[in-house]
C-alpha positions in Angstrom: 56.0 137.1 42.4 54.7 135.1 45.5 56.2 135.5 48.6 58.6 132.8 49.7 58.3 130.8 52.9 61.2 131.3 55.2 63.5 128.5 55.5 66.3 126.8 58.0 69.3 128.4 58.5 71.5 129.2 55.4 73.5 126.6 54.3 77.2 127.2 54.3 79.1 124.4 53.1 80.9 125.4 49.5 78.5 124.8 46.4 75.4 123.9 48.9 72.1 125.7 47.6 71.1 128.8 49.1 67.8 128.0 50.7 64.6 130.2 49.5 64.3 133.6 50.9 61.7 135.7 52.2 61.0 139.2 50.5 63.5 141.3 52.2 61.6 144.0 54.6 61.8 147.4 53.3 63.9 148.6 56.5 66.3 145.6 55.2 66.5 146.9 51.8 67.2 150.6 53.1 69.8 149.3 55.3 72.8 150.1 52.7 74.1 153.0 53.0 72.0 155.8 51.7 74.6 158.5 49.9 74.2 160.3 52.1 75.8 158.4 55.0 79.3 157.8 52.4 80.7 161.4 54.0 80.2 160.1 57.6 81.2 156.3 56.8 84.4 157.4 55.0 85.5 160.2 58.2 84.9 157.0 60.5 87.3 155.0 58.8 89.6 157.4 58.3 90.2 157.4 62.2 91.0 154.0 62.3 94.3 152.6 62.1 95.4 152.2 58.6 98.0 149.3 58.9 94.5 147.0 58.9 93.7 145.7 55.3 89.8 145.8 55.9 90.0 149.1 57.0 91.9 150.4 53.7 89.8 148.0 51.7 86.6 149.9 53.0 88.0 153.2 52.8 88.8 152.9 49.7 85.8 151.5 48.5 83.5 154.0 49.7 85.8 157.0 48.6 84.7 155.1 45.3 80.9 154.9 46.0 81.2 158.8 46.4 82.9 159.1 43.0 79.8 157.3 41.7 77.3 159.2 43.7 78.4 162.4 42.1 78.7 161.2 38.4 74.8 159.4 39.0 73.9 161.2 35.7 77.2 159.8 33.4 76.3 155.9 33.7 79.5 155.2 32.2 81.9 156.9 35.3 79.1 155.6 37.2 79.6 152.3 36.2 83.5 152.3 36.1 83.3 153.8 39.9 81.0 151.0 40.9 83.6 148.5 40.0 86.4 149.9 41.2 84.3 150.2 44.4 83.4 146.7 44.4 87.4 145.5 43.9 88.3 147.2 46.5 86.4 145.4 48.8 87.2 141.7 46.6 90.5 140.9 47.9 91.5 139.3 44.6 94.3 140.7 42.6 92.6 141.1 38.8 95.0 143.5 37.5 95.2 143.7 34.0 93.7 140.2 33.5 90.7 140.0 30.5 89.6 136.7 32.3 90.3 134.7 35.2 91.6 131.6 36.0 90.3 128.7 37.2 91.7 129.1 40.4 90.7 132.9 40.5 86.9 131.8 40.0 87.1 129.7 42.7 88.3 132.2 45.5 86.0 134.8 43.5 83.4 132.6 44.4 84.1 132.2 48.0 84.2 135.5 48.7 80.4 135.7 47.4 79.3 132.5 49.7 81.5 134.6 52.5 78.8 137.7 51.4 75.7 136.0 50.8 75.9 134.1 54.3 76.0 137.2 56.1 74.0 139.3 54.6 71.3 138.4 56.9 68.3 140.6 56.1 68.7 138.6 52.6 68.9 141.9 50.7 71.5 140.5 47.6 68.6 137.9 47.2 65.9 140.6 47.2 67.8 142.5 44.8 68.4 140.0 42.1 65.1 138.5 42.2 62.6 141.4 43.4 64.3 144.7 42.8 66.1 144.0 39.1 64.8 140.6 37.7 64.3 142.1 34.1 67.1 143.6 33.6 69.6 141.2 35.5 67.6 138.7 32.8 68.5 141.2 29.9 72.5 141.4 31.1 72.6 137.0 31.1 71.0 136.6 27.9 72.6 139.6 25.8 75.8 137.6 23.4 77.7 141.0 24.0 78.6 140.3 27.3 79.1 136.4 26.6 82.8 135.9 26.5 83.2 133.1 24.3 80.8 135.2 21.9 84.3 137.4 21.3 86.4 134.7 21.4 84.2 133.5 18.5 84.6 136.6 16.5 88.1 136.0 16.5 88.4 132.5 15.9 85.9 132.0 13.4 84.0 129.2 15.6 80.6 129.0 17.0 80.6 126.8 19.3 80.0 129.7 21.6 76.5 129.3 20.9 76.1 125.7 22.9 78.0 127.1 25.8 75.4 130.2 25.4 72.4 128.6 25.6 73.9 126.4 28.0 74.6 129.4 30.5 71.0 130.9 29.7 69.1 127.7 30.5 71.4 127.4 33.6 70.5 130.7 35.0 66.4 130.4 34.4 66.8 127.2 36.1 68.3 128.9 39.2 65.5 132.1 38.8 62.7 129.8 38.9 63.6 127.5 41.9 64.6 130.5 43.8 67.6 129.1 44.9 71.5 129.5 45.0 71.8 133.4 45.4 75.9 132.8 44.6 75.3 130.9 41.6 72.6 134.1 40.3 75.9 136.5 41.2 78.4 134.5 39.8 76.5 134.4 36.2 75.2 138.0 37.0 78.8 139.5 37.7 80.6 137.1 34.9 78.5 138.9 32.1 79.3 142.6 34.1 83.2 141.4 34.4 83.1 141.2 30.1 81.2 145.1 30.1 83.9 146.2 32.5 86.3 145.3 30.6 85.3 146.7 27.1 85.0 149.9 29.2 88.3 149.3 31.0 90.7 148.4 28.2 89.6 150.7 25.5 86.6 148.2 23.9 83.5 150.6 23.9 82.8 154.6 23.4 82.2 157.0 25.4 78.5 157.6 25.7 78.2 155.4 22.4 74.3 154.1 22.1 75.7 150.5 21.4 75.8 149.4 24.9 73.5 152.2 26.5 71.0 149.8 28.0 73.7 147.4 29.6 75.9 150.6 31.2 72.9 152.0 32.8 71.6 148.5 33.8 74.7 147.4 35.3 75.1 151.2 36.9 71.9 150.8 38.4 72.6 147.2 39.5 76.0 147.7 41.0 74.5 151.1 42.8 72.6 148.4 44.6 74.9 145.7 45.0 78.7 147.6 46.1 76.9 149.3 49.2 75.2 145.9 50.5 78.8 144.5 50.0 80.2 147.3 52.4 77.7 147.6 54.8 78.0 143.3 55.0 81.8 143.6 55.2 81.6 146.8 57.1 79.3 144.8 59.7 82.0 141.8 59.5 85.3 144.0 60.4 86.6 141.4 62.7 86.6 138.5 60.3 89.6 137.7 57.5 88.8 139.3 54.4 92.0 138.9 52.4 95.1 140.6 52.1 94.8 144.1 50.1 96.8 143.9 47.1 98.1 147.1 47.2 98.4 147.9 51.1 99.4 151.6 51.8 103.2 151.8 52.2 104.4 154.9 54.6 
């Protein structure tokens, strides 16, 4: 892949296009946290006051990132610790829910603009299209993780198919502009949101060899993704993040 001119300062108006990115440095893509930094990270924020929500949020997040660093050869804990990992840090309450609203999307998606704008060494960008552009390709265009591909199963309908091809030509179109690193995510982590929960609610085997490629894909992915998320929101302590759904009650 070439390598991209660097452009004006990132737009931050909601639904504006993310302008094209350089290839992140290789001191910006080591600059989440390396595992092991997690021990320290977690001590530091345990010495902070625990009545402030981003505080918990990260705490708990990384205790999370630990869990996953220590179960790196069971992709399927892996996987499940990754998300958990990366809820904590979403402020969004998603309990229980097999998909979200309309209104959930949109403060879902706002939280990634929030992300993407300052993650300033561009690494989310670097990561989708340097680091993992086959097999973030391969999570978009499998039906398994298409929603409305189960909702056809059930209904008898295929109209899933036009919204499938639909959401496939979408995303190529955003891969070969190079633009819009939330729109990427959105598809990226709508497709992740139907593996999590197969996994979650009981939908897929342990180990089973039926979804092997897309639990070690979206391991691998998330094992990239969660820690840039922290260290952006560890970085932006100061700024509103939400309100924790489950605060800690004394």
């Amino acid at each position: 892949m070439k390598k991209i001119p660097t452009r004006g300062k990132a737009a931050t108006r909601p639904g504006a296009k993310s302008p094209r990115r350089p290839r992140a440095s290789a001191e910006a893509r080591d600059a989440a946290f390396p595992t092991s930094n997690l021990d320290a990270l977690q001590e530091a924020l345990r010495k902070l006051p625990r009545d402030d929500d981003n505080v918990v949020r990260l705490h708990r997040a990384v205790s999370w990132l630990r869990c996953a660093r220590d179960h790196g050869g069971q992709h399927d804990l892996r996987f499940v610790a990754l998300w958990v990992a990366f809820n904590a840090c979403y402020a969004g309450d998603e309990e229980g829910r097999t998909e979200r609203s309309a209104g959930e999307r949109a403060r879902f998606r706002a939280f990634l603009e929030r992300l993407v704008e300052h993650d300033h060494g561009h690494r989310l960008y670097d990561c989708l299209w340097n680091e993992f552009p086959g097999p973030v390709r391969a999570l978009v265009e499998s039906k398994y993780l298409f929603m409305p591909f189960w909702d056809g199963q059930r209904t008898g309908s295929e109209d899933w198919k036009g919204f499938f091809e639909a959401s496939k030509r979408n995303y190529r179109r955003h891969m070969q502009r190079q633009e819009s690193v939330v729109d990427i995510l959105c598809i990226l982590l709508d497709r992740l949101y139907v593996l999590r929960n197969q996994v979650f609610h009981g939908g897929a085997t342990w180990e089973s060899s039926a979804n092997r490629h897309q639990v070690r894909s979206g391991a691998d992915i998330m094992a990239k993704i969660v820690p840039i998320v922290v260290d952006v929101m560890h970085a932006e302590m100061g700024r509103d993040w939400g309100r924790i759904a489950y605060p800690v009650v004394r």
